[in-house]
N, C-alpha and C positions, 0 to 999 in steps of 0.2 A: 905632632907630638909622637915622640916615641912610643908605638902598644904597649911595652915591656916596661916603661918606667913608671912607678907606681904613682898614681891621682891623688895630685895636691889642689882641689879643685879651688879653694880661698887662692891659692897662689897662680896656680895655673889658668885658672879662669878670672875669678874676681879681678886680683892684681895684675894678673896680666893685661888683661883689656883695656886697662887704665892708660897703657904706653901703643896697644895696638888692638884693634879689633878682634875678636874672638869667635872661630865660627865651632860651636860644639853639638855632634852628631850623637844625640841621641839612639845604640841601635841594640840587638842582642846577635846571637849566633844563629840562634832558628830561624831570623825576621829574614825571608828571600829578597822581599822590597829595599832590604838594609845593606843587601850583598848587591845589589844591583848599584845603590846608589855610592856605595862609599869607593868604589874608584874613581869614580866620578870627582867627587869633594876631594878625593887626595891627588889627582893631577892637576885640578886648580888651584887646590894650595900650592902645589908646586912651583906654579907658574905665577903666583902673586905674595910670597914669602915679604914683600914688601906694603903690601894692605892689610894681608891678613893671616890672622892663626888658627890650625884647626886643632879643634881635641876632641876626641872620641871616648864614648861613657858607654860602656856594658851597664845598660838598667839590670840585669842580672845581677852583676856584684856591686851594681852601684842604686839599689832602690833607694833609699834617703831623698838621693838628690835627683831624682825622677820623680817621685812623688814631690818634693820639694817645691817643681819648677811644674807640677801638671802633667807631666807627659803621659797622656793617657793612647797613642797607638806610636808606635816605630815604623819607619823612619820618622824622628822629628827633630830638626833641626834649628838652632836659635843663634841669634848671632848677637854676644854681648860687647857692650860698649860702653866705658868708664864703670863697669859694675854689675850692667841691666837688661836684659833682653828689650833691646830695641825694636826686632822684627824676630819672624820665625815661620818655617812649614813644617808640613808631616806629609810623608807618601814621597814616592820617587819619583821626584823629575828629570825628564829627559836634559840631556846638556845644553841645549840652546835655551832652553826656558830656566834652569838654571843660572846661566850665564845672565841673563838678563834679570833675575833676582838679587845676583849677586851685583850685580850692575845699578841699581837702584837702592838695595839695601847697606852695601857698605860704604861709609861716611868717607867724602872725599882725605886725603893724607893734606888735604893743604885747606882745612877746615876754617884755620886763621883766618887765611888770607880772604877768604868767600866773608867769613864774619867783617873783617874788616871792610872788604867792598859794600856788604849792608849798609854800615855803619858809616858809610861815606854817603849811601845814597840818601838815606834819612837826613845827613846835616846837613842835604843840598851841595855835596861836592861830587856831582857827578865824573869827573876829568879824572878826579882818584881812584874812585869805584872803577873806573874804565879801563886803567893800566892794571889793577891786581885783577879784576876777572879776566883779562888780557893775557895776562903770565898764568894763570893757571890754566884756562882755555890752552894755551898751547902744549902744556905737558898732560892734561886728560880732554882731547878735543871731543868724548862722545860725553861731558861732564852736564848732564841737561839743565841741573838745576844753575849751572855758571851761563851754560847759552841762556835759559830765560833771562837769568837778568840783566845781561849785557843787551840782550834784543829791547828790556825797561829804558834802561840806561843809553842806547842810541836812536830810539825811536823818534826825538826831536831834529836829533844831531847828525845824524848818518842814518835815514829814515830806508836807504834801499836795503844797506845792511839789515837791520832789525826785521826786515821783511823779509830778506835771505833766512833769518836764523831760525825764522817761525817756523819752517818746510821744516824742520828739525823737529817740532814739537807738537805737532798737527795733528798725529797718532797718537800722542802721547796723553790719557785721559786727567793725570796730573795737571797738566797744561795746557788743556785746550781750550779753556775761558781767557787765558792767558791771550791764546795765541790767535783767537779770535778778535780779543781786543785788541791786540796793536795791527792786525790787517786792517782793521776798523779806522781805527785813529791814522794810521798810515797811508788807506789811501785816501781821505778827506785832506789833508795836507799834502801831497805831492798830485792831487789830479790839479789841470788845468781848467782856473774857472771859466773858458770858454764851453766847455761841454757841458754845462748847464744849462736847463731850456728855461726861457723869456717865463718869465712869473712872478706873482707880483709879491712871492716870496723869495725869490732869489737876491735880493739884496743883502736882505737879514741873513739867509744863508749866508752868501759869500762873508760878511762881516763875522758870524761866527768863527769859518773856518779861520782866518783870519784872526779871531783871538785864540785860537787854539794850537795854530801855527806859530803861537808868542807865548804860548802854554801859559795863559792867563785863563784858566780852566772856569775861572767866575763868571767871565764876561760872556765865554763861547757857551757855557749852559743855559746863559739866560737868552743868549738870542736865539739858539737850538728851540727852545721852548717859546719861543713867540712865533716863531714857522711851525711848530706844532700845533699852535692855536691856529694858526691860520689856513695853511695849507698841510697837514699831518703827512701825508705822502707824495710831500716834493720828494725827487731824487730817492725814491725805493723807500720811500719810510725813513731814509738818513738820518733827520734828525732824531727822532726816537731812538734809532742805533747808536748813534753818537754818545746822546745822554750817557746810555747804559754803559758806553766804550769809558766812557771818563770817570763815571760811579767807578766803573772795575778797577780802572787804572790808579786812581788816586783810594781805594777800596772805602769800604763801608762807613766804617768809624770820622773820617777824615771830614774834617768843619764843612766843607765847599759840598761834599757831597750830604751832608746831611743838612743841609739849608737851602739845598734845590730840588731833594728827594721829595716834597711832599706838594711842590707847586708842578714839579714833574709828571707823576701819578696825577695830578688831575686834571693837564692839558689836555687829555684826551678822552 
């Protein structure tokens, strides 16, 4: 935004965020933190004029809407979206830790499409979900929240991939119950039941893995939990891992997990 053109901030900010993202720098003229940062924010605006917009507010001539919004130290920046401060910081960050704010805080331009893939994977059409997380994956390939789901989404189907995609999200604290579960799930289905040692629970094992391989997540909790009664630390604890992999996967709320949650918890 031009410094010179006078703050229509309903317009400029409110309205506008409605059609694109809004990133608004709170600073004053005396704030050193505020000089350091705003070149910063105006050569990434420049270079992202298609994600996002920046506008800059002198809390000096613009107290109302500083006090308004809280801002109680400068630098503080917020970034509006359809109306509302979505996220936000105060204090100057360096550009790479910026970059990586801006990278996580502003909402993908192909929002639809992610909605849609959800909304594919809930009705059980995973093949649809897979093509639009697929065409958005290739125009924002670092888009984390599209890699997690697509790593959801192939973990039955293309189990190496989804295990390629996890190196992706392994740092990432967002994701890392995520990304622990489908290692989890991924490799009980792609190891080879010979590497199993002779036990007089590795049957039930192998027949678990095996409902779980046909993502019949009923049958594989129940036999998980009968190697739990029996032998608790076949194969590293696996089944106890397992359980918790499939609780994650299929999450909390979800019938199968919460009608083997309580016979689970007492196997042991």
């Amino acid at each position: 935004m031009n410094a010179e053109k006078k703050l229509d901030f309903q317009h400029d900010v409110i309205e506008r965020s409605r059609e694109i993202p809004v990133l608004v720098d709170f600073w004053a003229e005396w704030c050193a933190p505020c000089r350091m940062l705003a070149p910063l924010l105006e050569k990434l605006a420049a270079s992202n004029t298609d994600r996002w917009e920046l506008v800059k507010i002198d809390t000096e001539e613009h107290q109302d809407i500083a006090a308004n919004f809280k801002v109680r130290s400068i630098p503080n920046v917020k970034l509006f979206v359809d109306g509302v401060v979505i996220d936000e910081f105060s204090g100057a960050l360096p550009e790479y830790q910026l970059q990586e704010w801006l990278k996580k805080a502003v909402p993908s331009p192909y929002e639809k499409d992610i909605e849609a893939a959800m909304n594919c994977m809930l009705q059980g059409e995973p093949s649809k979900a897979a093509v639009l997380l697929e065409g958005v994956l290739h125009k924002e390939p670092e888009n984390l929240q599209v890699i997690s789901l697509l790593a959801r989404v192939y973990l039955f189907s293309h189990t190496e991939e989804a295990l390629r995609l996890c190196a992706f999200l392994e740092h990432e604290p967002q994701y890392a119950s995520l990304s622990e579960t489908i290692r989890t799930i991924g490799r009980l289905i792609t190891l080879d039941p010979s590497i199993f040692e002779e036990d007089t629970a590795k049957k039930e094992y192998l027949e678990a893995i095996s409902k779980l391989r046909q993502e019949d997540f009923d049958g594989a909790i129940e036999r998980f939990i009968g190697v739990l009664k029996e032998n608790r630390y076949y194969d590293d604890d696996g089944s106890r891992k397992a359980c918790i992999a499939i609780f994650r996967f299929l999450g909390e709320e979800h019938e199968i997990t919460m009608k083997h949650r309580r016979s689970f918890d007492r196997a042991f």
